[in-house]
The first five atom37 places (N, CA, C, CB, O) and aatype in JSON, in Angstrom:
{
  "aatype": [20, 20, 20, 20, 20, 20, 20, 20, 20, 20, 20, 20, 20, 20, 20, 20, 20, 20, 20, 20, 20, 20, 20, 20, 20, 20, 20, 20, 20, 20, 20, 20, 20, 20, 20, 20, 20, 20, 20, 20, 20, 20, 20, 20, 20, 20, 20, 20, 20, 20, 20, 20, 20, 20, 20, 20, 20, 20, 20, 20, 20, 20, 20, 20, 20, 20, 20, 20, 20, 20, 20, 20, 20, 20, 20, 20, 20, 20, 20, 20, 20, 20, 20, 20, 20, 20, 20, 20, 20, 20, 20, 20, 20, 20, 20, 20, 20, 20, 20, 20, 20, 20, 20, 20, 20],
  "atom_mask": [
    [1, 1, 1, 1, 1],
    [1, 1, 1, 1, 1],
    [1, 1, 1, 1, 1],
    [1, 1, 1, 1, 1],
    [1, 1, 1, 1, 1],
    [1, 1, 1, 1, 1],
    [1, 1, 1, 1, 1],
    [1, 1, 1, 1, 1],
    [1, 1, 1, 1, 1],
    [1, 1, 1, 1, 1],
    [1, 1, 1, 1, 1],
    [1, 1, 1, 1, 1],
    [1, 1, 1, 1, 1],
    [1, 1, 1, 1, 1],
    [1, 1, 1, 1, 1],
    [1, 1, 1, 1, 1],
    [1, 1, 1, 1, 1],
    [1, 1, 1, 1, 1],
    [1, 1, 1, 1, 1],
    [1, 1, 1, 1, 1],
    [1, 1, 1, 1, 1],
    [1, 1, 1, 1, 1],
    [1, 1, 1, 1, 1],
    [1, 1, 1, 1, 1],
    [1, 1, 1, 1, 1],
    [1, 1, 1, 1, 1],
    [1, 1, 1, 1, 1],
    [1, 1, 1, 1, 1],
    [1, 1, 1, 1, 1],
    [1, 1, 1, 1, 1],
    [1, 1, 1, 1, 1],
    [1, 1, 1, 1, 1],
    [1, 1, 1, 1, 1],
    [1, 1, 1, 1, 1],
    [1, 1, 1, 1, 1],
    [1, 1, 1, 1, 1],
    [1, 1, 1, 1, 1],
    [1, 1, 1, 1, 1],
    [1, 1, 1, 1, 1],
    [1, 1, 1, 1, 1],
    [1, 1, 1, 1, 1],
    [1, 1, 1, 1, 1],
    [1, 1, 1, 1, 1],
    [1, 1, 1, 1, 1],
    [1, 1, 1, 1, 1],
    [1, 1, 1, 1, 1],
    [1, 1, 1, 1, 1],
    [1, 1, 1, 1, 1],
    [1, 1, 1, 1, 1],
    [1, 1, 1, 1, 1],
    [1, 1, 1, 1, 1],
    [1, 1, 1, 1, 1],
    [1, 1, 1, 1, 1],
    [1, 1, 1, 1, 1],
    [1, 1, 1, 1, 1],
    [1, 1, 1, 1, 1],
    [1, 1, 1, 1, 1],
    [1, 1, 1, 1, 1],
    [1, 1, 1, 1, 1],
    [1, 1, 1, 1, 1],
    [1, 1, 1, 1, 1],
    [1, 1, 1, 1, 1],
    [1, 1, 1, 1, 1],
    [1, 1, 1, 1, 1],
    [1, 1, 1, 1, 1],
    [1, 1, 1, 1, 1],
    [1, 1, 1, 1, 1],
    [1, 1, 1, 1, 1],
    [1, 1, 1, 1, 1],
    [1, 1, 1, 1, 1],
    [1, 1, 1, 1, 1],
    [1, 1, 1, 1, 1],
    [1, 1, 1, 1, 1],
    [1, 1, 1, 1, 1],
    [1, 1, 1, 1, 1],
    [1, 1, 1, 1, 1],
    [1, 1, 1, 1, 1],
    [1, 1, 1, 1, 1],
    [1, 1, 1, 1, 1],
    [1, 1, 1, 1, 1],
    [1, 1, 1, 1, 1],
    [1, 1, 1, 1, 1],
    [1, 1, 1, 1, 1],
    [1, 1, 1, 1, 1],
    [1, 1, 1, 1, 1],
    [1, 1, 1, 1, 1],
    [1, 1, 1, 1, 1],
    [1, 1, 1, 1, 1],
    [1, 1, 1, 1, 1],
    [1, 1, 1, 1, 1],
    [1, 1, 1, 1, 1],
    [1, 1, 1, 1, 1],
    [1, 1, 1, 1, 1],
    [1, 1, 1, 1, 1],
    [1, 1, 1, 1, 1],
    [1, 1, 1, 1, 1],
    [1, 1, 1, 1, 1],
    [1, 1, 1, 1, 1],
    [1, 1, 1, 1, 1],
    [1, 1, 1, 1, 1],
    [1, 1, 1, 1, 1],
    [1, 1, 1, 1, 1],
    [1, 1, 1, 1, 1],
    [1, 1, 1, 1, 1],
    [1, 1, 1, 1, 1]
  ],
  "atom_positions": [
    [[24.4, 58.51, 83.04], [23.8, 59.17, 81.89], [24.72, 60.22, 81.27], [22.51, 59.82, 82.3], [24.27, 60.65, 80.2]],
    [[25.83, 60.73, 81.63], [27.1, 61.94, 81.49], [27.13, 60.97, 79.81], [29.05, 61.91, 83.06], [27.01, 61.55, 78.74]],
    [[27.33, 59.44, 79.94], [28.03, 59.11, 78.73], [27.05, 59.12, 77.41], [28.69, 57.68, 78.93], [27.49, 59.09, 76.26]],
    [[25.85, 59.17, 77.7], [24.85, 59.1, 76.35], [25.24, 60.01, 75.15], [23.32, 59.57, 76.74], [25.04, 59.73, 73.97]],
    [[25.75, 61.02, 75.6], [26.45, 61.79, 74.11], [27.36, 61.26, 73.66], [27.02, 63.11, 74.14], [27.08, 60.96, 72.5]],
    [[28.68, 60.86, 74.01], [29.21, 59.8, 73.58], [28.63, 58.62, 72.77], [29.64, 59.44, 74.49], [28.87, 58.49, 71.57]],
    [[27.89, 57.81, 73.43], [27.21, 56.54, 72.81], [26.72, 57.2, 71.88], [26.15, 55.66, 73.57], [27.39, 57.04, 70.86]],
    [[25.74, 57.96, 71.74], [24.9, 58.45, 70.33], [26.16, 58.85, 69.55], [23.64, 59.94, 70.5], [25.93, 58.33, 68.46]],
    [[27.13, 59.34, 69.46], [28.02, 59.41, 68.68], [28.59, 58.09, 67.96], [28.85, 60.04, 69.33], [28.71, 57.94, 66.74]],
    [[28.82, 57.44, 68.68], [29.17, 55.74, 68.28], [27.95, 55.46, 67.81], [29.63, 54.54, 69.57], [28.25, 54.57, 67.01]],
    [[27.0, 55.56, 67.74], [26.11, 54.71, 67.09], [25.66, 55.87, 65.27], [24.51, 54.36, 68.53], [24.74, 55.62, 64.5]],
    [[26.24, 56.53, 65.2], [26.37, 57.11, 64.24], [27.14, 56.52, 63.13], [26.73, 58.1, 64.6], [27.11, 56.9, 61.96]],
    [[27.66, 55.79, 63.49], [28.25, 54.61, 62.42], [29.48, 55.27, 62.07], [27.28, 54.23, 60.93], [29.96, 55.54, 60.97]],
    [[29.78, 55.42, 62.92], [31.41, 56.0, 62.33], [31.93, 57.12, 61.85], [31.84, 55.44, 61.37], [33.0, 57.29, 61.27]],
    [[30.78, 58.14, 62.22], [31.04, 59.43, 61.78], [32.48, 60.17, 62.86], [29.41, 60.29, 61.89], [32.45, 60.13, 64.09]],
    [[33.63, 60.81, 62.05], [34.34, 61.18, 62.94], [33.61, 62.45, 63.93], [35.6, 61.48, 62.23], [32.4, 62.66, 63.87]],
    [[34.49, 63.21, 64.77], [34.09, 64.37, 65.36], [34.64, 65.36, 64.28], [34.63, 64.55, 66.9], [33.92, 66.36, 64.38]],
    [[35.22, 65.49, 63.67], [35.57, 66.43, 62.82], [33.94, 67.0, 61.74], [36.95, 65.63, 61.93], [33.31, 68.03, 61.51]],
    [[33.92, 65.37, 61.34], [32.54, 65.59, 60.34], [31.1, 65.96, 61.52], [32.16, 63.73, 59.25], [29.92, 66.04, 61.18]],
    [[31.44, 66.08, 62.42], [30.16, 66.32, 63.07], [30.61, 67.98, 62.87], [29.84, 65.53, 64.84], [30.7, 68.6, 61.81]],
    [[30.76, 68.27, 63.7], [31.75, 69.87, 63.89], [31.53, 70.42, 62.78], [33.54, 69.87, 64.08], [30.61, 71.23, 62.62]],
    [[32.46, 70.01, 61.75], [31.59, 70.91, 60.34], [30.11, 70.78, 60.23], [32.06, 70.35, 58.76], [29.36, 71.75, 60.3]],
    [[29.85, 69.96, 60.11], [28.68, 70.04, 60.0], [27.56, 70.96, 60.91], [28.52, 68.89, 60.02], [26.75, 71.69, 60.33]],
    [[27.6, 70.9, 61.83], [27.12, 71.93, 63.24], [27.35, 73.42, 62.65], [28.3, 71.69, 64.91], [26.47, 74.28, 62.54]],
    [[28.48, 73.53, 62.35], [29.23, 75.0, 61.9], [28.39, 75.42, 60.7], [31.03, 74.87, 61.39], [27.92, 76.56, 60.72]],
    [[28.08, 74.32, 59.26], [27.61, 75.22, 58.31], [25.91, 75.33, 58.63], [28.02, 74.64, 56.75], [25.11, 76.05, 58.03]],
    [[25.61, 74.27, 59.91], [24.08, 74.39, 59.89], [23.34, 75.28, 61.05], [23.53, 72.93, 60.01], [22.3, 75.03, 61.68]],
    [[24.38, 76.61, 61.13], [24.65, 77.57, 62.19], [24.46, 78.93, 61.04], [26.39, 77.33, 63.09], [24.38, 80.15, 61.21]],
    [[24.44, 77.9, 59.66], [24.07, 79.18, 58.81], [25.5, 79.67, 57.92], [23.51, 80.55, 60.0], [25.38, 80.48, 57.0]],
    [[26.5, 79.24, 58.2], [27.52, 79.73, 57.61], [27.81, 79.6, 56.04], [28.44, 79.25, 58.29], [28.23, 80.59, 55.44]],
    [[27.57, 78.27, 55.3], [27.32, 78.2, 54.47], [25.99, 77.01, 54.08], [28.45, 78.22, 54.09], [25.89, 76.02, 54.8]],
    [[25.17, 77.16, 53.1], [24.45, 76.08, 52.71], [24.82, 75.2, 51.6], [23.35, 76.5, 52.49], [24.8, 75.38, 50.38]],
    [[25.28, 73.85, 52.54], [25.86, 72.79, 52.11], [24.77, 72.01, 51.22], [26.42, 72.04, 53.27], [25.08, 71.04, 50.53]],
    [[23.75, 72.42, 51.29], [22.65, 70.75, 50.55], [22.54, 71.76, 49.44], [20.56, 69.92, 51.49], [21.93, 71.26, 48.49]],
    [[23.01, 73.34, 49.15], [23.16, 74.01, 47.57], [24.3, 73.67, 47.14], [23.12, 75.58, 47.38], [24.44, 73.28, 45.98]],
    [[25.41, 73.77, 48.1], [26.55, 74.01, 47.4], [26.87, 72.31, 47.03], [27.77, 74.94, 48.38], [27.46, 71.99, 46.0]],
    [[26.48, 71.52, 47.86], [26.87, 70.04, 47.09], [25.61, 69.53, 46.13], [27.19, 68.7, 48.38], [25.8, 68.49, 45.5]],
    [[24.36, 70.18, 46.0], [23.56, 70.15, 44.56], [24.34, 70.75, 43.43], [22.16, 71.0, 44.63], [24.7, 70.18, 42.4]],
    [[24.55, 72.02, 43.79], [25.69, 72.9, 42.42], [26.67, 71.7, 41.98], [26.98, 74.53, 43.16], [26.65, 71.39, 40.79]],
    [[27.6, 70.95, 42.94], [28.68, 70.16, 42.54], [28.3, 69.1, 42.31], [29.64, 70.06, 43.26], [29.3, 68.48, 41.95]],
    [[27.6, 68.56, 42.3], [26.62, 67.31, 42.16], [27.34, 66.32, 43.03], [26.39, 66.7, 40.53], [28.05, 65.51, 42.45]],
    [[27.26, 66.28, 44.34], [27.76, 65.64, 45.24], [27.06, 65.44, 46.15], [28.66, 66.02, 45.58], [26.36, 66.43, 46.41]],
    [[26.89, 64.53, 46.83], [26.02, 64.32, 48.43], [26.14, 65.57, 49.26], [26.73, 63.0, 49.5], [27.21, 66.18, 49.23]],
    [[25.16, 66.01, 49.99], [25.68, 66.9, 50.98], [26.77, 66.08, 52.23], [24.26, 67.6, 51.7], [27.75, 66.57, 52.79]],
    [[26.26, 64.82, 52.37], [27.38, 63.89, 53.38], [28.93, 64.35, 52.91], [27.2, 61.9, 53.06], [29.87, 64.85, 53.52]],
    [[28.67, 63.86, 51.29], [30.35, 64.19, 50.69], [31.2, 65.33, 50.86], [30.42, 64.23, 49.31], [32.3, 65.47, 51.38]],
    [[30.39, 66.13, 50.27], [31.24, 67.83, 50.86], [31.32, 68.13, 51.95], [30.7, 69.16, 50.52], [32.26, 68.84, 52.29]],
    [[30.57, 67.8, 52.72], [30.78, 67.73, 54.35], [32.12, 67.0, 54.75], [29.5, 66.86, 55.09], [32.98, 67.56, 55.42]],
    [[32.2, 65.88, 54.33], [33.54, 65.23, 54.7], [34.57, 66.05, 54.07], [33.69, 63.72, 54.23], [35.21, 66.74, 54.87]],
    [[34.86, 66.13, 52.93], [35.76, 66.83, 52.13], [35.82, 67.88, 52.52], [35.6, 66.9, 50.93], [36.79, 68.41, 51.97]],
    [[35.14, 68.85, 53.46], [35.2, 70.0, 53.19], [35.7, 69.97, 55.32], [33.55, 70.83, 52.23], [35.96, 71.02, 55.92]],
    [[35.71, 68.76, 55.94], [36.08, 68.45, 57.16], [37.6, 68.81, 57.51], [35.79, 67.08, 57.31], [38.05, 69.09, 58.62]],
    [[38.28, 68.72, 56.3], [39.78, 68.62, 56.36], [40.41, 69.73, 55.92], [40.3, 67.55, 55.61], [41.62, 69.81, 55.68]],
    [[39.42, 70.78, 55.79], [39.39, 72.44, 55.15], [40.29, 72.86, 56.22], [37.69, 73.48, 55.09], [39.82, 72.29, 57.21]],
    [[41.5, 73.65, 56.67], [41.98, 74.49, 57.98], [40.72, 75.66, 57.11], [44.26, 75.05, 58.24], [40.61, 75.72, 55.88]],
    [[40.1, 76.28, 57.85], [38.96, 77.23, 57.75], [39.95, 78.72, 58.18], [37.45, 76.74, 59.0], [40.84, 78.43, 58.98]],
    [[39.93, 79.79, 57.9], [40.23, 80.99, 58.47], [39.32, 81.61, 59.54], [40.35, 81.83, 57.45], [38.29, 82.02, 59.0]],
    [[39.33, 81.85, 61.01], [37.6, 82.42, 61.51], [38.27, 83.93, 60.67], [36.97, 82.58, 63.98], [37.21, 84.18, 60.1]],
    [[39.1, 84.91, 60.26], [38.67, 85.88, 59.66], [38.21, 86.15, 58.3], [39.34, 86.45, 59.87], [37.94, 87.27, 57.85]],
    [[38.15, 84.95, 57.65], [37.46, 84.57, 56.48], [38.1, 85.43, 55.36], [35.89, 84.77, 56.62], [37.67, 86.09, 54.42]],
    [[39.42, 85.12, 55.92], [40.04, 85.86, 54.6], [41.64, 85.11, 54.99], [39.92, 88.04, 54.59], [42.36, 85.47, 55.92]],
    [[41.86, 84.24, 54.21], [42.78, 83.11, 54.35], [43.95, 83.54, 53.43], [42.11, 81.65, 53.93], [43.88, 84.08, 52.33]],
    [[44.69, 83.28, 53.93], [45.66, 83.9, 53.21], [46.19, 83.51, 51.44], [46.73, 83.67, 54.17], [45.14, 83.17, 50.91]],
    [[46.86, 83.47, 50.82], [47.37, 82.49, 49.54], [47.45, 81.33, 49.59], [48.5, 82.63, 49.09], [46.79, 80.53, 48.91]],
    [[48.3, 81.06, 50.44], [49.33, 79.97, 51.04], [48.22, 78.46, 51.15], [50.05, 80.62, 52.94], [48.16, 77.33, 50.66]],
    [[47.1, 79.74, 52.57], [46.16, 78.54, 52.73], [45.08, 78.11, 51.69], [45.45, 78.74, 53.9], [44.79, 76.93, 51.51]],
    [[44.48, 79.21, 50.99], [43.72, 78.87, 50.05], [44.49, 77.64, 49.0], [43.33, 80.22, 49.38], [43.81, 76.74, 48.5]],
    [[45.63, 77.71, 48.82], [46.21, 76.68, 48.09], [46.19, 75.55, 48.63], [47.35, 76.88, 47.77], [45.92, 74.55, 47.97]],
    [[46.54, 75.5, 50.19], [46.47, 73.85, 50.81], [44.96, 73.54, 50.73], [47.05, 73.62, 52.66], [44.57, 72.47, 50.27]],
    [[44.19, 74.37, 51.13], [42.88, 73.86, 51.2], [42.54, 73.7, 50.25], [42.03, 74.4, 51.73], [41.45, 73.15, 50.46]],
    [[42.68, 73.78, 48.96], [42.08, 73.36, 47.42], [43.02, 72.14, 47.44], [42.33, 74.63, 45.88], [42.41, 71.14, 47.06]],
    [[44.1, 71.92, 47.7], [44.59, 70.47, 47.23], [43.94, 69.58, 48.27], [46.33, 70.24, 47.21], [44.11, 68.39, 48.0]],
    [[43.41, 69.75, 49.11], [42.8, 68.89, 49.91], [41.07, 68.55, 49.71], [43.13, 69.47, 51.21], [40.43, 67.5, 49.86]],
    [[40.69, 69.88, 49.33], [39.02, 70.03, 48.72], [39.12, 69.27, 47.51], [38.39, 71.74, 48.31], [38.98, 68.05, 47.53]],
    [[39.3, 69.74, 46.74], [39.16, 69.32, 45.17], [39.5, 68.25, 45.03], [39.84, 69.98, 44.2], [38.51, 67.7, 44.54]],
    [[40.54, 67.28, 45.15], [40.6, 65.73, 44.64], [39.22, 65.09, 45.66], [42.5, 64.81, 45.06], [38.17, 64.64, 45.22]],
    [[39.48, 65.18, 46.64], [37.93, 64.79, 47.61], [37.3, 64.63, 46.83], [37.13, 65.72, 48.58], [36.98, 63.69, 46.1]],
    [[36.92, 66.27, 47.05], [35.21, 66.53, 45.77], [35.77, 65.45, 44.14], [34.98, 69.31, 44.92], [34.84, 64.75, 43.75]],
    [[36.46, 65.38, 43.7], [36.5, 65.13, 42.25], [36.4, 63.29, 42.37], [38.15, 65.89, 41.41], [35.96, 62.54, 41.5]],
    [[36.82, 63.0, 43.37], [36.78, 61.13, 43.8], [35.19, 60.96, 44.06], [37.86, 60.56, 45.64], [34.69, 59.83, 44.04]],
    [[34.26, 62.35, 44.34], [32.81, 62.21, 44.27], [32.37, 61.86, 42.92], [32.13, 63.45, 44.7], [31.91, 60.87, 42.37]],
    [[32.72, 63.16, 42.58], [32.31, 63.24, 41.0], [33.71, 63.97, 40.17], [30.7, 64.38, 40.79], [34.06, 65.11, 40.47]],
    [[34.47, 63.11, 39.04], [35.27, 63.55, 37.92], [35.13, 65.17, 37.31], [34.89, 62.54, 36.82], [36.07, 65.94, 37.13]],
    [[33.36, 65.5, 37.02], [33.39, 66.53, 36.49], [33.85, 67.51, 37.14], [32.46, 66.73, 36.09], [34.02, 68.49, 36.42]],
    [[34.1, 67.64, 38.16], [34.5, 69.17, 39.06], [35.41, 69.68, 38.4], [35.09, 69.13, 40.62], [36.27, 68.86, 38.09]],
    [[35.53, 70.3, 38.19], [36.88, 71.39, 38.18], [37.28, 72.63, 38.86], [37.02, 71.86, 37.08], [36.52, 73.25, 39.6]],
    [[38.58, 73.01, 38.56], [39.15, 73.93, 39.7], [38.04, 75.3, 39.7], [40.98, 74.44, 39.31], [37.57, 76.04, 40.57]],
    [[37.92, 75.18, 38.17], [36.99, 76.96, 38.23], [35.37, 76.49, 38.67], [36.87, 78.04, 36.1], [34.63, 77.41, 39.02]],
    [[34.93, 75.37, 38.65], [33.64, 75.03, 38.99], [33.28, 75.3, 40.32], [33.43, 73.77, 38.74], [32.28, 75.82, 40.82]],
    [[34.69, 74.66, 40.92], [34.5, 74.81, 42.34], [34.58, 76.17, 43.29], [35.38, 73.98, 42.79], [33.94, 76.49, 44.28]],
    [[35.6, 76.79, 42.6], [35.9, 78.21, 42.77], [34.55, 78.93, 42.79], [36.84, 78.77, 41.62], [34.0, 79.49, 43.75]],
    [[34.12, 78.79, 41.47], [32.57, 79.29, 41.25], [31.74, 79.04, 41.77], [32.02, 79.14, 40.37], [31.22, 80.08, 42.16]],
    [[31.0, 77.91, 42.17], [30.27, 77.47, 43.67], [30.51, 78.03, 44.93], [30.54, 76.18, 44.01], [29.68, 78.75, 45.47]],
    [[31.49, 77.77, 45.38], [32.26, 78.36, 46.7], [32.03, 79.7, 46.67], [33.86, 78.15, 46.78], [31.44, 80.18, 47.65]],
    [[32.41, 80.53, 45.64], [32.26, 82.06, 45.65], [30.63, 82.49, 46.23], [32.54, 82.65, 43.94], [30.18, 83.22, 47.11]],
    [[30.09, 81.58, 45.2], [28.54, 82.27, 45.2], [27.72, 81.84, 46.51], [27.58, 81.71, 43.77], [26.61, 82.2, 46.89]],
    [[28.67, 80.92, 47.11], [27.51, 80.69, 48.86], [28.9, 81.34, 49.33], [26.83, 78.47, 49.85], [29.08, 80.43, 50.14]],
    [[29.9, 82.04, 49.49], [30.6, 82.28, 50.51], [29.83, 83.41, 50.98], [32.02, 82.46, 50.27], [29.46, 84.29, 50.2]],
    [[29.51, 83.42, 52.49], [29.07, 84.83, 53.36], [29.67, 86.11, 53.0], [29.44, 84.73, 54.87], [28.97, 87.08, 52.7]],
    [[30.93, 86.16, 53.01], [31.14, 87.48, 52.81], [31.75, 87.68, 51.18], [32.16, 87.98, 54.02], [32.51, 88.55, 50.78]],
    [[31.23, 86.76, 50.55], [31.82, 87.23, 48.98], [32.65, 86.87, 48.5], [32.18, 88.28, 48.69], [33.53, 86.69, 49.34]],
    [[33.11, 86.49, 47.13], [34.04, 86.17, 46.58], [35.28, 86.79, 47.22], [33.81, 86.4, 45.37], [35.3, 87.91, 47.72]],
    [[36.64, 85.7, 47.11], [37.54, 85.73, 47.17], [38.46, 86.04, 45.97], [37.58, 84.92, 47.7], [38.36, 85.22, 45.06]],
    [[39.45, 87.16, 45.74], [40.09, 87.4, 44.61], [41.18, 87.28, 45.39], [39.83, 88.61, 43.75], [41.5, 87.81, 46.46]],
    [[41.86, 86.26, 44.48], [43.72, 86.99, 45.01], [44.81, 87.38, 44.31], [44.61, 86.1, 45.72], [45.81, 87.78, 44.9]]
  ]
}
């Protein structure tokens, strides 16, 4: 019986461990994903994936560098959901569920 967590994972149809993990993380309260992918008009599944491949900061204050990799990796994602996104849309979403507040840099 040790392996049943495993199996229920496989029978998830192919969800990686990455997309589980985020997912666990924003439903721990960190951010609310079924607003922030209504705002973007995207599945909550979708931004979940897209948002899987995020390097995250835990001091929630990421440097330049990374905020830049993580938008080239967020944003075409999100935009292969839906075309309309854009850079300030997303910016603007993100700001308004981030926990500790907009990011200026």
């Amino acid at each position: 019986m040790r392996f049943l967590p495993l199996a229920a994972i496989v029978v998830l149809g192919g969800l990686s461990l990455a997309t589980i993990a985020t997912s666990e993380t924003f439903q721990r309260g960190d951010r609310p994903t079924h607003l922030i992918s209504a705002d973007l008009g995207v599945s909550e599944e979708a931004f979940i994936h897209c948002f899987s491949n995020v390097q995250r900061d835990p001091n929630h204050a990421p440097s330049g560098v990374r905020q830049k990799m993580n938008k080239a990796v967020l944003l075409p994602c999100l935009q292969a959901e839906n075309t309309a996104i854009t850079n300030d849309l997303l910016d603007e979403v993100m700001d308004r569920y981030r926990p500790e507040g907009p990011i200026r840099g």
